[in-house]
C-alpha positions in Angstrom: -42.3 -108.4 46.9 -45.0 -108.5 44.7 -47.1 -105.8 43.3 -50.0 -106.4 44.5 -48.3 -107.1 48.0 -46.7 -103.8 47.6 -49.7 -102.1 46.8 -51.7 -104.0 50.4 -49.2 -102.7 52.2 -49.9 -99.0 50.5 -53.8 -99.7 51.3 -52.6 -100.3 54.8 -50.6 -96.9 55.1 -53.1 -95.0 53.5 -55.9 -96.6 56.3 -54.1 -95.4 58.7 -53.5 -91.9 57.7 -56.6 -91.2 56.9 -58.4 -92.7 60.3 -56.0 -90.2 62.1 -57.5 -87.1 59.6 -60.9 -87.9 59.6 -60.7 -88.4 63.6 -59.2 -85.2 64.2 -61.7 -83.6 61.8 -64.3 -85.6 64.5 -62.3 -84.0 67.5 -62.5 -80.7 66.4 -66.1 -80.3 65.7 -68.0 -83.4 67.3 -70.1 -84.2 64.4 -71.9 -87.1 65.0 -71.7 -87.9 61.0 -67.7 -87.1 60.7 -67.6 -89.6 63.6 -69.2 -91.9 61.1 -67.1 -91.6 58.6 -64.2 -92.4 60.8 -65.4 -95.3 62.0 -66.0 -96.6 58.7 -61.9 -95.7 58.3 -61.3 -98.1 60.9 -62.7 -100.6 58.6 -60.6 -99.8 55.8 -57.3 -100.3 58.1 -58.8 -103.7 59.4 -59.9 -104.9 56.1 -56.5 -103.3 54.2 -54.3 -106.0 57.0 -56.8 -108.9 55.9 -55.9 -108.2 52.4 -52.3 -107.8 52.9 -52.3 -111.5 54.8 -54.9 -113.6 52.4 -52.8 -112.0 49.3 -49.7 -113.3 50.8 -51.0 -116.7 50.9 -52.4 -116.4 47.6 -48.9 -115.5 46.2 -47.9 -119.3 47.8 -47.2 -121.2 45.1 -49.0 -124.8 44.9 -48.0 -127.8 47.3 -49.4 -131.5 48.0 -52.2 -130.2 50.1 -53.4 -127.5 47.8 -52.9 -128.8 44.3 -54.3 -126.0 42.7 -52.8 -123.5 44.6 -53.6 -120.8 46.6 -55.3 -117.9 44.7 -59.0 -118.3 46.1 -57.6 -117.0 49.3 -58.4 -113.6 48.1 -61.9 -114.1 48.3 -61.9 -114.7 52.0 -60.7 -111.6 52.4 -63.3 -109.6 50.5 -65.9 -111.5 52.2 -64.4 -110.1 55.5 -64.3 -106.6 54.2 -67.9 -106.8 53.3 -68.7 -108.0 56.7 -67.1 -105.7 58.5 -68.5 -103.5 56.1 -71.9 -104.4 57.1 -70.7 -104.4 60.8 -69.5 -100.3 60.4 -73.2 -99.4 58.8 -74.3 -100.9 62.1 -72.2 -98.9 64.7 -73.5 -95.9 62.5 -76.8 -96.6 62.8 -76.2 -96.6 66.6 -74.3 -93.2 66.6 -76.8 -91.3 64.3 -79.8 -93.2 66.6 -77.7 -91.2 69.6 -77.1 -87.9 67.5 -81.1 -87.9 66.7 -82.2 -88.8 70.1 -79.8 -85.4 71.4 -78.6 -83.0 68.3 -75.4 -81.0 69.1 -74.5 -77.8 67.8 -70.7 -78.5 65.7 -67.7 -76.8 66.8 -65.4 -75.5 64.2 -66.6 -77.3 61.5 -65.3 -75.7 58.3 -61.6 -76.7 59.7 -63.0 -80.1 60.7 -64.3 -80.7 57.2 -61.0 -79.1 55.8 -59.1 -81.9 57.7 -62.1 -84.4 56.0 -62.2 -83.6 52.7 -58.2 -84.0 52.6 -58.8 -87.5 54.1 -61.2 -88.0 50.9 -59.1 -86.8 48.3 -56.9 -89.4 49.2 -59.2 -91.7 49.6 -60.4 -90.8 46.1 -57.0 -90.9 44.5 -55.8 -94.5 46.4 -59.1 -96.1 45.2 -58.7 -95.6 41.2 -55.1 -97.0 42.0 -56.6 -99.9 43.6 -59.6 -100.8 41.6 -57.3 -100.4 38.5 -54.6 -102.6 39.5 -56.8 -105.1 41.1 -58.6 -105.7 38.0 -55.4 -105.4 36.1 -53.6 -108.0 38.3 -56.7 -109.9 38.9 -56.7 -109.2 42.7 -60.2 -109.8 44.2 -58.9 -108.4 47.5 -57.5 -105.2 45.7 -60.8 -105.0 43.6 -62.6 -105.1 46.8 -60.7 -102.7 48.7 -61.0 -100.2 46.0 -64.6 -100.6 46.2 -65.1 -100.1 49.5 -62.4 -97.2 49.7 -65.3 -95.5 46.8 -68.0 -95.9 48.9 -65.8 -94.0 51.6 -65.4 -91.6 49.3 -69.5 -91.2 48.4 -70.4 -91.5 52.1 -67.7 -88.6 53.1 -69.1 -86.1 50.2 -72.1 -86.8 51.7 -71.4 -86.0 55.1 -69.2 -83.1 54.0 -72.6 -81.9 52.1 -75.0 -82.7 55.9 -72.4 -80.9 57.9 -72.5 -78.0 55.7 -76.1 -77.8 55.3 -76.6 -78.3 59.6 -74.3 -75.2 59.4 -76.1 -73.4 57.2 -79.6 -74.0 58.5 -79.1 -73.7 61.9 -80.6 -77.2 62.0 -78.4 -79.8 64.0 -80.5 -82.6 63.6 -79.4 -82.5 59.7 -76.0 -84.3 61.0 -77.1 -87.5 62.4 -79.6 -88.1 59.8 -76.8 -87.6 57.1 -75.2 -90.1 59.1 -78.1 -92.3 58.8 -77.7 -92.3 55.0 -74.4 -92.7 55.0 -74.9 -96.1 57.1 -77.4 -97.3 54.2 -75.0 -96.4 51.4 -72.4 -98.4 52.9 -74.4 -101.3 53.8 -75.2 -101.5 50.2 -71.7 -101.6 49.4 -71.2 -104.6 51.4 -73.7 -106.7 50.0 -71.9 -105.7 46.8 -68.6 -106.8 48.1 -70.4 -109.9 49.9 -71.9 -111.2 46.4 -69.1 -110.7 44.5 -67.0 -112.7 46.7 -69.3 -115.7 46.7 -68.9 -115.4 43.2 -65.8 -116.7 43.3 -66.1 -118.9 45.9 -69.1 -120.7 44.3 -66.5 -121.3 41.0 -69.1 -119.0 39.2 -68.1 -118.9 35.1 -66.8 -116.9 33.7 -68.6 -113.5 31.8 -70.5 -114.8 29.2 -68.5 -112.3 26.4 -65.4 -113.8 27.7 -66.7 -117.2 27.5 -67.5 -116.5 24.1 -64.3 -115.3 23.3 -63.1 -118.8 24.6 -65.0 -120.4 22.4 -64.2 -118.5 19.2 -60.6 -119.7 20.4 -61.1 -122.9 20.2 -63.1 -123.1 16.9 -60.2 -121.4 14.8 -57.1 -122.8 16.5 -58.7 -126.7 16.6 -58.0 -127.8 13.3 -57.9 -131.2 12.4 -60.3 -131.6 15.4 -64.1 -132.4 15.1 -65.2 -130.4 17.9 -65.0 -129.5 21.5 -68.3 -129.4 24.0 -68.2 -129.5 27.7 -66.4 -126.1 27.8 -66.5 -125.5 31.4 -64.6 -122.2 33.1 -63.7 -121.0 36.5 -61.9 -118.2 38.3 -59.9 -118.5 41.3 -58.2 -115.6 42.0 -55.9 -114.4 39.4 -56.5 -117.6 37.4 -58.8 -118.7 35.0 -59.9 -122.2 34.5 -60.8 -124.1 31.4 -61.7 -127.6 30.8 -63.0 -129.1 27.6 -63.5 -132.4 25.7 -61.9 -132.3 22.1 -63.2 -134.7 20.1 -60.5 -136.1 17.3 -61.2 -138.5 14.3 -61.0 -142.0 15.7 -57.7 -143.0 13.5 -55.8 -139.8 14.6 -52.3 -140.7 16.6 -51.7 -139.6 19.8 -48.9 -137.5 18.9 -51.5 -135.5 16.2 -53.8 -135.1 18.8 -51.5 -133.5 21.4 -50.2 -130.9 18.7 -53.6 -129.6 18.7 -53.9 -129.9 22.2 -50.8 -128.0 22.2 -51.8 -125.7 19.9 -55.1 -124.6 21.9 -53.6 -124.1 25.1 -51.2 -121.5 23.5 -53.9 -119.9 21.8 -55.9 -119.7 25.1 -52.9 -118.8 27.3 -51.8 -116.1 24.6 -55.2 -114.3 24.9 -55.1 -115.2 29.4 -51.7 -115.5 30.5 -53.3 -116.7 33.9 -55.4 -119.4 31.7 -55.3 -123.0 33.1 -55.9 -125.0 30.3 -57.1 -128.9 31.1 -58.2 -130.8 28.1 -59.6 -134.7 27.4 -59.2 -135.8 24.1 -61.9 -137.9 22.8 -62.7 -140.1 19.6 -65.5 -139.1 17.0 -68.1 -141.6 18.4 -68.0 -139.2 21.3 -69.1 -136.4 19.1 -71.8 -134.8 20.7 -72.6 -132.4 17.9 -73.5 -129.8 20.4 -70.2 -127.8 21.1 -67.7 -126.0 19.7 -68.0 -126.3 16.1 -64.0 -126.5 14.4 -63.6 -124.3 11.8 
């Protein structure tokens, strides 16, 4: 098992033990905004069982129908989780339209938001785990669930803070309409979730300082070449793609050419271990004298 399969199944655990806390915080003081946050848990387990699946296929390795692999799987299952993101802001909305509409007075709610904030701290802790990880195993899924598990965290502070503040005004109403904020906060967060994953899923470039980095590569490891242009990058998942023309002095062999060749796509792969190196060697009438200057 992988780590970042083992750490999908933690996400999954976790889900689950803190939907159970933050609904029995719900049961014991039937606060329209702890209801909230709850059902925003049920998200996380849903979205934590997508991630666990589309990270399983994205450990597949590559076959005759997917030459490239599987690795852009991942991004199918952040764009769920920002969907049903967007879908948990909704069935908030409708609860808080409820809570507004008919404010209730809270039943035991400093052992209700006890319960809560011991569902956040976990919360709190599991999402620096995953966010970390994901970024440092190049999860988009992980990334993505750590994400959403912070905005979980934001939106439960926040209701922690309404609950407290309906308590201490006498003023009931105070719960659904923290609700209602806690709907837009996360609604945000799933447009954040939603664009990132197109990102990827539109083979968007990489960061331009990376990019640059790439570049610098090739200029100092390309000798004997004349230059390289077309540099063209993608991610997919875990891996990083780059393609580039390499232009070589017409007279060169085809063995000299490969060593450099050969000598780039270590460089490349020694800075990105992930780095999927593809280049097309060309002769110097090719020179476009707009690339990659060799040094």
């Amino acid at each position: 098992m992988t780590k970042t399969i083992k750490l999908a199944v933690g996400s999954l655990v976790v889900g689950v033990g803190v939907l159970a806390l933050k609904y029995l915080a719900y049961l014991l003081t039937g606060s329209v905004a702890l209801y909230s946050d709850a059902l925003e848990s049920i998200v996380n387990v849903a979205t934590a069982l997508a991630a666990l699946l589309t990270i399983r296929i994205a450990a597949q390795p590559a076959d005759a129908n997917h030459p490239y692999g599987h690795h852009k799987a991942e991004y199918f299952s952040a764009m769920l989780e920002g969907a049903m993101i967007i879908v948990a802001a909704i069935l908030i909305m409708r609860e808080a339209f409820f809570g507004l509409i008919n404010p209730k007075i809270l039943a035991a709610p400093l052992h209700g938001l006890a319960i809560n904030g011991l569902a956040t701290a976990i919360n709190a802790i599991w999402c620096v785990v995953l966010v970390s990880q994901g970024k440092r195993h190049r999860s988009p899924a992980l990334v993505a669930d750590g994400w959403h598990l912070f905005s979980d965290v934001v939106s439960s502070v926040g209701v922690a803070v309404g609950v407290l503040l309906a308590i201490l005004t006498g003023w009931p109403i105070l719960d659904p309409l923290l609700a209602v904020m806690v709907a837009i906060n996360i609604l945000w967060s799933g447009w954040g979730v939603l664009k990132t994953s197109l990102g990827g899923l539109m083979d968007e470039a990489v960061p331009t300082e990376t990019l640059s980095r790439i570049r610098r590569l090739i200029s100092l490891h390309a000798q004997g070449a004349i230059e390289a242009h077309d540099v063209r990058t993608r991610h997919a998942g875990r891996l990083t793609f780059i393609e580039f023309h390499l232009v070589v002095p017409g007279q060169m062999t085809v063995v000299e050419a490969h060593d450099i060749c050969d000598r780039l796509e270590e460089a490349l792969k020694a800075d990105d271990e992930d780095a999927v190196v593809t280049i097309h060697v060309e002769p110097d009438h090719k020179a476009k004298h707009t690339g990659v200057v060799v040094l």
